[in-house]
TIMI-2910 file (N, C-alpha, C, CB; in pm, 1 decimal, decimal comma, always signed):
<rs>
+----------+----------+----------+----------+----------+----------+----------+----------+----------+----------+----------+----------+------+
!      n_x !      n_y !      n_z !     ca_x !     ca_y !     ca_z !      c_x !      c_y !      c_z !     cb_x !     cb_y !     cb_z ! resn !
+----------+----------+----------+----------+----------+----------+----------+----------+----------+----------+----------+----------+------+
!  +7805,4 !  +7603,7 ! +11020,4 !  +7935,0 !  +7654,8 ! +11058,3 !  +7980,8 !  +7588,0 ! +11186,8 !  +7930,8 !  +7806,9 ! +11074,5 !  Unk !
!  +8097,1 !  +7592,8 ! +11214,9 !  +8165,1 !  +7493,3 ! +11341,0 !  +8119,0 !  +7596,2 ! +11458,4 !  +8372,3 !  +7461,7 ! +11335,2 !  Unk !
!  +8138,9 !  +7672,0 ! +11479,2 !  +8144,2 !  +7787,3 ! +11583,0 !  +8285,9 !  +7783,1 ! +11661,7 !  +8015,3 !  +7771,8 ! +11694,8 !  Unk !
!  +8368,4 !  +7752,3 ! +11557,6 !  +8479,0 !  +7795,3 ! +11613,5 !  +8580,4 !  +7933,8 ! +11645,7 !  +8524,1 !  +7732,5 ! +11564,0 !  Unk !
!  +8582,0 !  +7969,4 ! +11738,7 !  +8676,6 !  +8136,6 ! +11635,4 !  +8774,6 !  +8185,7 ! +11539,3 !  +8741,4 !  +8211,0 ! +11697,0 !  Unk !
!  +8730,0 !  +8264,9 ! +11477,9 !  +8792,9 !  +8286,0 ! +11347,7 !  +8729,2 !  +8237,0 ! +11226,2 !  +8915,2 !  +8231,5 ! +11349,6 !  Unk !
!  +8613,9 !  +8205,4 ! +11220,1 !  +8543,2 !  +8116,3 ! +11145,5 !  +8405,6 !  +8255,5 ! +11081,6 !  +8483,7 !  +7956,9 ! +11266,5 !  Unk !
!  +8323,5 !  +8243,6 ! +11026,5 !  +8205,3 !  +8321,9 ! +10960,4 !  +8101,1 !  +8287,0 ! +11107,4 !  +8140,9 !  +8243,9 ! +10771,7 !  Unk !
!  +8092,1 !  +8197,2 ! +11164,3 !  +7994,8 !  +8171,3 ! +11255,7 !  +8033,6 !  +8246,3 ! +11368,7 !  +7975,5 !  +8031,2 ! +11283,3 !  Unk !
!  +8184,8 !  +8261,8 ! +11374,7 !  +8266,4 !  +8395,5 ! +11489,7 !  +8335,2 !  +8394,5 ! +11427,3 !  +8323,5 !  +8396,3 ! +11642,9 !  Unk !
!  +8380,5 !  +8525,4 ! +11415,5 !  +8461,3 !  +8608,3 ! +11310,0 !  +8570,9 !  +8649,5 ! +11407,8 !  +8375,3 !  +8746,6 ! +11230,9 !  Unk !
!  +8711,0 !  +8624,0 ! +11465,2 !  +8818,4 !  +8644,5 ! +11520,1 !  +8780,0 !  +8811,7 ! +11477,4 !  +8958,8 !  +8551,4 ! +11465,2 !  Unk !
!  +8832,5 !  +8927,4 ! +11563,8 !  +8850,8 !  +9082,6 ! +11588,4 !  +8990,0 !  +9075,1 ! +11483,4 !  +8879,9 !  +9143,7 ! +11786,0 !  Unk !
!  +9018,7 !  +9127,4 ! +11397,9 !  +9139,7 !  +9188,5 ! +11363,6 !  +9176,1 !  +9250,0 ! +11353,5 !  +9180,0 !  +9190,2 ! +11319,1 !  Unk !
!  +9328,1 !  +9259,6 ! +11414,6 !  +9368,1 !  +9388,1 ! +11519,9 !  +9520,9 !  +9385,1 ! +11411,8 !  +9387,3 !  +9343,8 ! +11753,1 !  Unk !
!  +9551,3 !  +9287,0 ! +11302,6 !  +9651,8 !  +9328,0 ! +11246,5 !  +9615,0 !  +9421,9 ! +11130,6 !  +9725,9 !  +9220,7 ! +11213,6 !  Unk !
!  +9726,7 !  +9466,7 ! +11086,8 !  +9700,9 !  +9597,7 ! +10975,9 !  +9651,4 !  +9491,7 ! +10825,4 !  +9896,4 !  +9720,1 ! +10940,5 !  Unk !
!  +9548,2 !  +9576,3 ! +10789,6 !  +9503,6 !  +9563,4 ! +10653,5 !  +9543,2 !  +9628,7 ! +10526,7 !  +9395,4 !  +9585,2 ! +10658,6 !  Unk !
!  +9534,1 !  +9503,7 ! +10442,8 !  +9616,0 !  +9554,5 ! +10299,4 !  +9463,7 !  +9528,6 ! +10184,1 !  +9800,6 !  +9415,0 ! +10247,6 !  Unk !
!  +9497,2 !  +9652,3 ! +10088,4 !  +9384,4 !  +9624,4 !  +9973,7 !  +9495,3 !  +9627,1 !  +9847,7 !  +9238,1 !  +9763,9 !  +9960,5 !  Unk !
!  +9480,1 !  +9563,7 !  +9731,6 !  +9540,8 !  +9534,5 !  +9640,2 !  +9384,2 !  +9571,7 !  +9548,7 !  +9624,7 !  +9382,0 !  +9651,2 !  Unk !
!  +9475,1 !  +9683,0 !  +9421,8 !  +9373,0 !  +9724,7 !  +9371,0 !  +9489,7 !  +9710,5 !  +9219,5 !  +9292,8 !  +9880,7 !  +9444,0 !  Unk !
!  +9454,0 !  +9658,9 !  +9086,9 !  +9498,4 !  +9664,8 !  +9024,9 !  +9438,5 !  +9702,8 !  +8842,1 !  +9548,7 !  +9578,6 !  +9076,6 !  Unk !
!  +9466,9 !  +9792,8 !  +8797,1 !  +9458,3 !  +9812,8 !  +8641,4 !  +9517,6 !  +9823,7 !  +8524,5 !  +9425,2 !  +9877,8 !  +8623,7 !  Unk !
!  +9493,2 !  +9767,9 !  +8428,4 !  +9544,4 !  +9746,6 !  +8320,6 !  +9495,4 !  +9888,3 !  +8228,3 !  +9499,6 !  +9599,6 !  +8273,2 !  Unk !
!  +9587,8 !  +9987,4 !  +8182,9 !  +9567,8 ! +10087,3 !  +8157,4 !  +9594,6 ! +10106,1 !  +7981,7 !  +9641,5 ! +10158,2 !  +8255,6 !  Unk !
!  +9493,6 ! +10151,0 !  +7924,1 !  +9513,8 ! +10139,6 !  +7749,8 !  +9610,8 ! +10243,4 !  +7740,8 !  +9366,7 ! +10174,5 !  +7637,1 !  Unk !
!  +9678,4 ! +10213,1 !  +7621,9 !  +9726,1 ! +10298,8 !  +7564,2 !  +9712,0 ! +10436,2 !  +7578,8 !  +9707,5 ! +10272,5 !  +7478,3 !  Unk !
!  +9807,3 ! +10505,7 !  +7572,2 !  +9771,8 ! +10644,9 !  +7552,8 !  +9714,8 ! +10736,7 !  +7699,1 !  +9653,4 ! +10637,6 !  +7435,4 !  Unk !
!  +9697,8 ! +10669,4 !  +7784,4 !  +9597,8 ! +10692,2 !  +7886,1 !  +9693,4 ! +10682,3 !  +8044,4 !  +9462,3 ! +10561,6 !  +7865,3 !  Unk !
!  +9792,1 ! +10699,6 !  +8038,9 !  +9908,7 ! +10675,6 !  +8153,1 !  +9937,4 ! +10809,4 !  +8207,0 ! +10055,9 ! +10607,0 !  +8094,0 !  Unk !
!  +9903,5 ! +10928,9 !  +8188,8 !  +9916,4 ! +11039,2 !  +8239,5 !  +9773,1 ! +11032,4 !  +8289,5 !  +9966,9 ! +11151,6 !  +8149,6 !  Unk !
!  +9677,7 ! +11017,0 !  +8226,6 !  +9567,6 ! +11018,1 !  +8311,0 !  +9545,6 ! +10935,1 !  +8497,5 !  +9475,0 ! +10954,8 !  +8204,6 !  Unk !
!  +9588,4 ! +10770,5 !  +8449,4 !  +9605,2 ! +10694,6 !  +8530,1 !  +9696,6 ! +10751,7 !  +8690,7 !  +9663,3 ! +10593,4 !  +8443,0 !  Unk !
!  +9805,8 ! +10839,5 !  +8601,2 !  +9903,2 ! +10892,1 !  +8708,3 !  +9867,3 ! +10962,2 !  +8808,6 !  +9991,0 ! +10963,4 !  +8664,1 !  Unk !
!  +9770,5 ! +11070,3 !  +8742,3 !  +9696,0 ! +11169,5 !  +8782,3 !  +9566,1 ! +11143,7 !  +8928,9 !  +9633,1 ! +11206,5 !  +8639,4 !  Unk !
!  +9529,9 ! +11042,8 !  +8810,5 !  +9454,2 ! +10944,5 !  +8928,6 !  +9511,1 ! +10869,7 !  +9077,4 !  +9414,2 ! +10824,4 !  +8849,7 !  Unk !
!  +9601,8 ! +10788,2 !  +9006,4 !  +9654,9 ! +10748,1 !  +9155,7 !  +9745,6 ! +10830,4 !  +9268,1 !  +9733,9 ! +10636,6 !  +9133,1 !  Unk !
!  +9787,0 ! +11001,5 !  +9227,3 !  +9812,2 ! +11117,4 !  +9289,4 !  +9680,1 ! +11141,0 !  +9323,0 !  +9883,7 ! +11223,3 !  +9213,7 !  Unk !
!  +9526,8 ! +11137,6 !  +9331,0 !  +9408,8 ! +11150,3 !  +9393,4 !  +9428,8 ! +11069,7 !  +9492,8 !  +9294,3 ! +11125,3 !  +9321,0 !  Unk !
!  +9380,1 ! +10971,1 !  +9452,6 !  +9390,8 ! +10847,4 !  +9522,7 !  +9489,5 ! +10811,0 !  +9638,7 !  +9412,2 ! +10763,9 !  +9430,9 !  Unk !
!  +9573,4 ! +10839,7 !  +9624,6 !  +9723,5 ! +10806,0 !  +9746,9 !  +9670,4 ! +10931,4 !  +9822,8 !  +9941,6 ! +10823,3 !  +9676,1 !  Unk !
!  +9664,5 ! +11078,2 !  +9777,4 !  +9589,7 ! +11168,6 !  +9870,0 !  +9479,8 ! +11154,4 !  +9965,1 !  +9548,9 ! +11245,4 !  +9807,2 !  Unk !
!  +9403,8 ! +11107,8 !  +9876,6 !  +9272,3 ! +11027,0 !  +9969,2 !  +9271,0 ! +10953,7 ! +10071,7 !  +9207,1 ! +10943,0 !  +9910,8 !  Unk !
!  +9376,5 ! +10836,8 ! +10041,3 !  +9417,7 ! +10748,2 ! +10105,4 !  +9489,2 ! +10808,3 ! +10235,8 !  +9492,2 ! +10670,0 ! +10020,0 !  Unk !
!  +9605,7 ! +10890,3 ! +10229,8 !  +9665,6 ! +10946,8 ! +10322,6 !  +9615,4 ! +10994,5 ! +10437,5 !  +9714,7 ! +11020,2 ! +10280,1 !  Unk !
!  +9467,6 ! +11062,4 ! +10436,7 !  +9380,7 ! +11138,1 ! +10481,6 !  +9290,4 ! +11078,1 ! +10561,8 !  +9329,0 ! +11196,6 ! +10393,5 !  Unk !
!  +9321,8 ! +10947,9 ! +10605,6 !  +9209,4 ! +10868,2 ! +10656,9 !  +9315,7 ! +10831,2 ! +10741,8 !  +9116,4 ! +10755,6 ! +10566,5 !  Unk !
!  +9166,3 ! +10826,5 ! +10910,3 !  +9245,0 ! +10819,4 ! +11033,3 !  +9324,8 ! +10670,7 ! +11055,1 !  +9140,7 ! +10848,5 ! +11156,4 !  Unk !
!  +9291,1 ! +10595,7 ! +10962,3 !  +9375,6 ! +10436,6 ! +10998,3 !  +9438,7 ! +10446,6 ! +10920,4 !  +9319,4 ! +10289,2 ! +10997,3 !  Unk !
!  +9526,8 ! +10516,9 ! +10830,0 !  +9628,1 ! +10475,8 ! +10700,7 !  +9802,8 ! +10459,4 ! +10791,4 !  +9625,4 ! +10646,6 ! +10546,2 !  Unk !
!  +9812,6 ! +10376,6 ! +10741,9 !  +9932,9 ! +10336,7 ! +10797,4 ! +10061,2 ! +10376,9 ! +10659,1 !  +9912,7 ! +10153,8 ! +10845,6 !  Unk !
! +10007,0 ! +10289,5 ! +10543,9 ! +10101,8 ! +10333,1 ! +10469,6 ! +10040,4 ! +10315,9 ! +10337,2 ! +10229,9 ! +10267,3 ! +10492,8 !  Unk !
! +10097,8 ! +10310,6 ! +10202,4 ! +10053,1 ! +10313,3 ! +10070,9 ! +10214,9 ! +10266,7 !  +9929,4 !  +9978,3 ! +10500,8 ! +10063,1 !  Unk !
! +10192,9 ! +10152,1 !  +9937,4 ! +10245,7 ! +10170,7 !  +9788,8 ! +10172,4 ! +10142,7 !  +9681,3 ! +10351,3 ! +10099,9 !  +9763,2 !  Unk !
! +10252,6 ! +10229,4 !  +9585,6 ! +10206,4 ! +10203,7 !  +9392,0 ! +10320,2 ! +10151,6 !  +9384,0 ! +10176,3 ! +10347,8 !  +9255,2 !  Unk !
! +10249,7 ! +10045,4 !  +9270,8 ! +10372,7 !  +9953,0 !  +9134,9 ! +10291,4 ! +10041,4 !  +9053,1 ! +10372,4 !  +9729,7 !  +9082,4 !  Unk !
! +10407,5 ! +10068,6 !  +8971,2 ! +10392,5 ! +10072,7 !  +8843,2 ! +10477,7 ! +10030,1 !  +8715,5 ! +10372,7 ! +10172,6 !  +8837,7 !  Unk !
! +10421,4 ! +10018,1 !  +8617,9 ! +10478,7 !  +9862,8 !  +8547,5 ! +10621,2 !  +9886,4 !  +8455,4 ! +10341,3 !  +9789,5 !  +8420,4 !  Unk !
! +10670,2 !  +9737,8 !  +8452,1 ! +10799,1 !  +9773,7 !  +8396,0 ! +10774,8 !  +9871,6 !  +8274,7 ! +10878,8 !  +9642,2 !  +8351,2 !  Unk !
! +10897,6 !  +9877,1 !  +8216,8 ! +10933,6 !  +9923,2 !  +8100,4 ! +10929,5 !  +9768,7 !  +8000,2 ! +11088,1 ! +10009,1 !  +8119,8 !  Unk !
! +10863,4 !  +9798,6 !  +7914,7 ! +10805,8 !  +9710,8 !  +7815,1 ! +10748,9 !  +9603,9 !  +7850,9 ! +10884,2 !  +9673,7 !  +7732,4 !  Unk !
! +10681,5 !  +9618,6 !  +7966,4 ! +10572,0 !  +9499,8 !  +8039,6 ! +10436,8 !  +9564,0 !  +8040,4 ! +10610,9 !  +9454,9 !  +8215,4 !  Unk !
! +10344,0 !  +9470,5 !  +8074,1 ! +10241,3 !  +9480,4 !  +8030,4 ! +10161,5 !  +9632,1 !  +8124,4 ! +10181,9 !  +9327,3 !  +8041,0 !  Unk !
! +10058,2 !  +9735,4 !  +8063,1 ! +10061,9 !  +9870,9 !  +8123,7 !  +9979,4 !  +9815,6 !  +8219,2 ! +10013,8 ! +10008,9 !  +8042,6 !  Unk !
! +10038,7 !  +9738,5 !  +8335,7 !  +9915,3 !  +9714,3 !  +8451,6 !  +9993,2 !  +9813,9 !  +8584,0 !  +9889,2 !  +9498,8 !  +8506,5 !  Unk !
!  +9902,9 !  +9904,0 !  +8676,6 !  +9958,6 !  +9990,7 !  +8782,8 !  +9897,6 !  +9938,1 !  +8911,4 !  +9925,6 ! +10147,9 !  +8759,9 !  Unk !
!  +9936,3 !  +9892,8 !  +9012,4 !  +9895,2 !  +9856,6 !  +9137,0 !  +9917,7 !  +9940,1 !  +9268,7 !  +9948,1 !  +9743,1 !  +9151,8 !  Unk !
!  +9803,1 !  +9977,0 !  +9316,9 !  +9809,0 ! +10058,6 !  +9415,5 !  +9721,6 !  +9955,2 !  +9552,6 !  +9735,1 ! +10215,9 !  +9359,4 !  Unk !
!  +9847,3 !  +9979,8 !  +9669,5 !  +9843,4 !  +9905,1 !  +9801,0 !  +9813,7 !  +9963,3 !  +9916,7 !  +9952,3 !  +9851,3 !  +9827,4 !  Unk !
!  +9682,0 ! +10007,0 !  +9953,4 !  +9688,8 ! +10072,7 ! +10024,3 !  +9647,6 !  +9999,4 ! +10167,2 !  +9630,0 ! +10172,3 !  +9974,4 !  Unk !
!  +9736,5 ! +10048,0 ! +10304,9 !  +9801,9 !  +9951,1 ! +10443,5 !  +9700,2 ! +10048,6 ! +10576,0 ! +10047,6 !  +9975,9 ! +10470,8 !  Unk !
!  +9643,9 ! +10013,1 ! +10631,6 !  +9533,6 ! +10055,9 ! +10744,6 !  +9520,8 !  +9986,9 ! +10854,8 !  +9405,0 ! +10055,2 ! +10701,7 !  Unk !
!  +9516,3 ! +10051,0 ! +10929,2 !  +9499,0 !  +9965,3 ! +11094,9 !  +9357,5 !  +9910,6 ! +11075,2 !  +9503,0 ! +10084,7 ! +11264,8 !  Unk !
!  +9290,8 !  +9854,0 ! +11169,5 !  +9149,3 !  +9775,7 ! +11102,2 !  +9060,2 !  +9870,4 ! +11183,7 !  +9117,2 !  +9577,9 ! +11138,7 !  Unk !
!  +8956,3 !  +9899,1 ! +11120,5 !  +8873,4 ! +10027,6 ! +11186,5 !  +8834,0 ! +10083,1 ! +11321,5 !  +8768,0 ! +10020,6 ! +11148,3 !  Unk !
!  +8817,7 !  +9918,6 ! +11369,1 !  +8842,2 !  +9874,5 ! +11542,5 !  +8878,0 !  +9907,3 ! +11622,3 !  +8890,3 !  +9807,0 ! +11584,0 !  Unk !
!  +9022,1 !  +9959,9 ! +11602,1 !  +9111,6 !  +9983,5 ! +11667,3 !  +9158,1 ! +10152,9 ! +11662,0 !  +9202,3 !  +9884,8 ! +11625,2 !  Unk !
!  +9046,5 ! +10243,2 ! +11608,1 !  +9057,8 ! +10361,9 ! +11645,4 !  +9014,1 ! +10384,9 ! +11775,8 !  +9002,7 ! +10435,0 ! +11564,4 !  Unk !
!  +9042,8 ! +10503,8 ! +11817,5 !  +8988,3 ! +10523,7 ! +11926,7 !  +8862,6 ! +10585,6 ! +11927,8 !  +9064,6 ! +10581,2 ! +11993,1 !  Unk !
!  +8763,7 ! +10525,0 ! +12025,5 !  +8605,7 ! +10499,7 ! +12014,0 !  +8594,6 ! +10667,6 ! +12011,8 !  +8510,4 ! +10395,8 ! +12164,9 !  Unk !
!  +8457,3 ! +10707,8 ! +11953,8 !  +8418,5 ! +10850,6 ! +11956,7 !  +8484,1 ! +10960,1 ! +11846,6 !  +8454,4 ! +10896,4 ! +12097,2 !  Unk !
!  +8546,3 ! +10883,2 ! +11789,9 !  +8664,2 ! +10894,7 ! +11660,7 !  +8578,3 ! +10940,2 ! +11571,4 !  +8749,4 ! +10750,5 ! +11598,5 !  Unk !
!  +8527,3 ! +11034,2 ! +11501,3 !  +8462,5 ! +11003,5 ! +11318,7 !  +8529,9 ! +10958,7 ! +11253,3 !  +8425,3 ! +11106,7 ! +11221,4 !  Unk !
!  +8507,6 ! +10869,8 ! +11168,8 !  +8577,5 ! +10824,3 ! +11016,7 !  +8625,4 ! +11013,5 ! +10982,6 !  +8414,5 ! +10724,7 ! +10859,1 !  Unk !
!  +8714,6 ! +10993,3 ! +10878,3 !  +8752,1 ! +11105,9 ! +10808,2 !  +8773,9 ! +11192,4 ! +10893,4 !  +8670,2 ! +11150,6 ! +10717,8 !  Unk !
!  +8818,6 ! +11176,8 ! +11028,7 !  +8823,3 ! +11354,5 ! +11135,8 !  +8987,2 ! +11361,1 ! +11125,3 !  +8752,3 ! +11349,2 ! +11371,9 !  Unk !
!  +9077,5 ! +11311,6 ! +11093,7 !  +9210,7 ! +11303,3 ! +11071,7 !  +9251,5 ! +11193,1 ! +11091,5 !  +9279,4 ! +11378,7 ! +11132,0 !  Unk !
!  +9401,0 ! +11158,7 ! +11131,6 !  +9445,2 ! +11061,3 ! +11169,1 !  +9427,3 ! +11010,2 ! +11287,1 !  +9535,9 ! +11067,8 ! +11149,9 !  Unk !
!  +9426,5 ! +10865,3 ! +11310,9 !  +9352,2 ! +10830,1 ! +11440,8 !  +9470,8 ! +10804,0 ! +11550,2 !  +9248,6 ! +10687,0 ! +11419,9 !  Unk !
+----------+----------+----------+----------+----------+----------+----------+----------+----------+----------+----------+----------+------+
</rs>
């Protein structure tokens, strides 16, 4: 590795907000379930002290049944120290 920063040999701190892209292709028949799910899920999400924000796609009308959920977080780092994960919002 170079040892430059920002590199695997030093890993730059990141202090900008993080995005996860989570995506499924949902069978037939099975889209109330899926719904149900990503109403868990966005809850879950909400509930954690770095959540900044959250969108769902969900898919056109007569496009293929894929649903994408985005969920947006400050980077763990940057809570304030002495913080628990999961104690509310940070």
């Amino acid at each position: 590795m170079s040892g430059q920063p920002g590199t695997a040999a030093d890993p730059a701190p990141v202090t900008d907000p993080v995005a996860l892209v989570l995506s499924r292709q949902v069978r037939a028949g099975h889209e109330l379930a899926c719904e149900q799910a990503l109403h868990r899920l966005a809850a879950a999400v909400r509930s954690q002290p770095a959540h900044l924000d959250i969108t769902v796609l969900r898919p056109a009308p007569g496009g293929p049944p894929i649903y994408t959920i985005v969920p947006t977080s400050r980077p763990v780092r940057t809570l304030r120290p002495g913080r628990p994960a999961g104690s509310g919002r940070g």
